[in-house]
N, C-alpha and C positions, 0 to 999 in steps of 0.2 A: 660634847665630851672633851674636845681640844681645850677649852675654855677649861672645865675642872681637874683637868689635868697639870695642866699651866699652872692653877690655883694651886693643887697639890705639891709640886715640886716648889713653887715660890717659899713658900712655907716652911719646907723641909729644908732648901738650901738656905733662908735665913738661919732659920733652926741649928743646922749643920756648921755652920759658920758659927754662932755665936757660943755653940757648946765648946767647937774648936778653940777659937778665940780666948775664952776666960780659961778655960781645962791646961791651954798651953802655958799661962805666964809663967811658971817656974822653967820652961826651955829659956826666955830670954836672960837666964844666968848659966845656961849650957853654950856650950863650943858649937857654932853657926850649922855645920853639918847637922846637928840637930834640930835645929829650928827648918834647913831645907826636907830634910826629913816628914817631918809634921808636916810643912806644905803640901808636901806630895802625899799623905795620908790623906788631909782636906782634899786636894783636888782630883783623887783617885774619888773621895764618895760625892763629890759634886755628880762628875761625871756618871759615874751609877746612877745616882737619883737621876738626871737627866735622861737614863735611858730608861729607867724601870717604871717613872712616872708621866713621863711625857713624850715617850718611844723616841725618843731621838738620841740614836748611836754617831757611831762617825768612825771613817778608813782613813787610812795613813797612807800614801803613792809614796816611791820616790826616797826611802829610806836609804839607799846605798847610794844617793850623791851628798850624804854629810860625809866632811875627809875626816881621815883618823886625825890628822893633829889639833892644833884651835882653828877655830873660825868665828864667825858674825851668824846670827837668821835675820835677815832683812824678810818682815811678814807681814802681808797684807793684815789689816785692821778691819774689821766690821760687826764685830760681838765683842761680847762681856768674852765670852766661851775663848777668845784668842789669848785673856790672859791667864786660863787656868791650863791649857791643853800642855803648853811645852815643859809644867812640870812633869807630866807622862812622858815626855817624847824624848826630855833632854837628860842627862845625868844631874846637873848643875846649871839650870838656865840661871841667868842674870838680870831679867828684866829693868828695862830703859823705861823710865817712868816717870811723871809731873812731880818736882820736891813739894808739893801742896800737898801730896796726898801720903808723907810722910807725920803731919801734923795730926792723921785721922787715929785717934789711941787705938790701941793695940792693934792693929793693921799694920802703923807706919813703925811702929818698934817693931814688931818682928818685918817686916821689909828691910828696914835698915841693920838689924842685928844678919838677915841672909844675904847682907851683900850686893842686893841690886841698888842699881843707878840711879839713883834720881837727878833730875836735870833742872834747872833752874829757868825756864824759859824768857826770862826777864829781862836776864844779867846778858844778852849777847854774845861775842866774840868770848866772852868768860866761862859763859857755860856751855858752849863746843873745847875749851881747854879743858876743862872739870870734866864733860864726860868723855873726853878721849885718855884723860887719866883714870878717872875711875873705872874703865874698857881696860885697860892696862893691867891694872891691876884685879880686874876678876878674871883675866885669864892665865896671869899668872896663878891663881889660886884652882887653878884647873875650870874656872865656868864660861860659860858660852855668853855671850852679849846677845840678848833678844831685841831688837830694837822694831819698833811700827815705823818707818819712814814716812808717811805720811804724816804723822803726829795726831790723830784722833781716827776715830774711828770711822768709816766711810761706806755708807748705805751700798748695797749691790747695784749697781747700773751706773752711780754716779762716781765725780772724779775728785782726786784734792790733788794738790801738787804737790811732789819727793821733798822733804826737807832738809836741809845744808847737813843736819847729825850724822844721815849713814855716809857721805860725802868726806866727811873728817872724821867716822874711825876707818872708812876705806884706804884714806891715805895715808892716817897715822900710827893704825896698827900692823897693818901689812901681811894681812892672813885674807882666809876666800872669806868674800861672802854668799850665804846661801840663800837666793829667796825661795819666796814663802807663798804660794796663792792659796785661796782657801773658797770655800760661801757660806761662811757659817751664818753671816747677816739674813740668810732667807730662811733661816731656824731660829735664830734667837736675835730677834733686831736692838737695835737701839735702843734702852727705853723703852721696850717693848714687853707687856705684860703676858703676852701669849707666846709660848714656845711650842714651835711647830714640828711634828713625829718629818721622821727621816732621819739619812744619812749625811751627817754635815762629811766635806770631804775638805781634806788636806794634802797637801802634793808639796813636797822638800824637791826644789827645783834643780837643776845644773850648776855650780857654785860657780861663781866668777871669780877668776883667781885673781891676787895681787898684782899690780903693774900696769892699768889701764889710765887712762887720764880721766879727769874730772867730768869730762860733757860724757868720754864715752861710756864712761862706769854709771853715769844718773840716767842715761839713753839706755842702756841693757838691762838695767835694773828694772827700770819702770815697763819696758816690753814684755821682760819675758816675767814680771809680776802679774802686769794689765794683759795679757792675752791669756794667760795661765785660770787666770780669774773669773774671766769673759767667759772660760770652756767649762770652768769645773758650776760655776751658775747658770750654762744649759743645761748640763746634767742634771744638776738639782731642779732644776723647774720640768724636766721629762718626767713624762707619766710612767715612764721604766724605770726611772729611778728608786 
């Protein structure tokens, strides 16, 4: 039943996507708000379909430690599902994303007409400059920087190491950053054709305020993401769950 269920939603969210996709090209001559808009339309029925087809919903912890003014999400990575949720969560996410996957038609234009980041991983010392300006400049336009620190996405139990990005907008933007733990990886894995019923869970951490130095800000971040992580993935594997 897991399996035709999986097949069900698979289908539907291509489906969903690609109506979305062609149905929107006349937003890419509207004003950006509209195009985040339509985002959040799409990721409002992803998320449905994923509950109604494959029973897998998902709770939100921790909602009153994002501060009122700007800040950063520093979030744990281990689904597809991490890059659709913070259009629900956020007014104006920003996502921090590969400049490769600007090049994919109609994805990377409306990506790039709403303002998120793309990064050049290539270009070095150039593209920690570029994405602490373009971090700059979407919060001056009222949006949130989402960033994975990690930099790909990383299977539940296993480990990749914090990358130098949230390190350079921590010190160059000068706002909290808020992590981010999650387990969505043990619902919707990698590259993985089956999506699993339950509760994916999400938890908006303690924000680290501006003003720490570099060892201790990648020390605090990586703690309270990896322990945050390690608890909300016993839960999800509890039979009470």
């Amino acid at each position: 039943m897991s399996a035709l269920r999986s097949l069900l939603f698979n289908m539907a969210f291509f489906g969903w996507t690609a109506i979305l996709c062609i149905g929107g090209v006349p937003l890419l001559a509207a004003p950006s708000g509209w195009i985040i808009a339509a985002q959040r339309f799409w990721a409002r029925g992803v998320i449905g379909l994923l509950r109604l087809l494959a029973g897998t919903g998902y709770t939100v912890i921790g909602r009153e430690n994002l501060p009122d003014g700007p800040f950063v999400i520093a979030s744990k990575h281990q689904s597809a599902w991490d890059t659709i949720i913070f259009f629900l969560l956020l007014d104006r996410p920003a996502y921090v994303l590969k400049k490769e996957l600007l090049a994919i038609p109609l994805y990377g234009w409306y990506a790039q007409r709403a303002g998120h980041i793309a990064v050049d991983r290539k270009a070095g010392a150039k593209a920690l400059r570029m994405l602490l300006e373009d971090s700059r400049r979407a919060i001056a336009q009222g949006m949130v920087p989402v960033i994975f620190p990690q930099g790909t996405r990383t299977a539940p139990g296993t480990h990749r190491p914090y990358q130098p990005g949230i390190a350079a907008l921590y010190k160059g933007l000068d706002v909290p950053v808020v992590p981010v733990a999650l387990n969505s990886g043990l619902f919707w894995g990698r590259r993985a054709f089956r999506k699993e019923p339950g509760t994916i869970r999400l938890e908006f951490l303690p924000a680290i305020p501006p003003g720490m130095d570099r060892p201790g800000f990648m020390a605090a971040l990586e703690t309270a993401i990896e322990q945050a992580t390690d608890r909300l993935s016993a839960e999800g594997l509890s039979p009470e769950a």
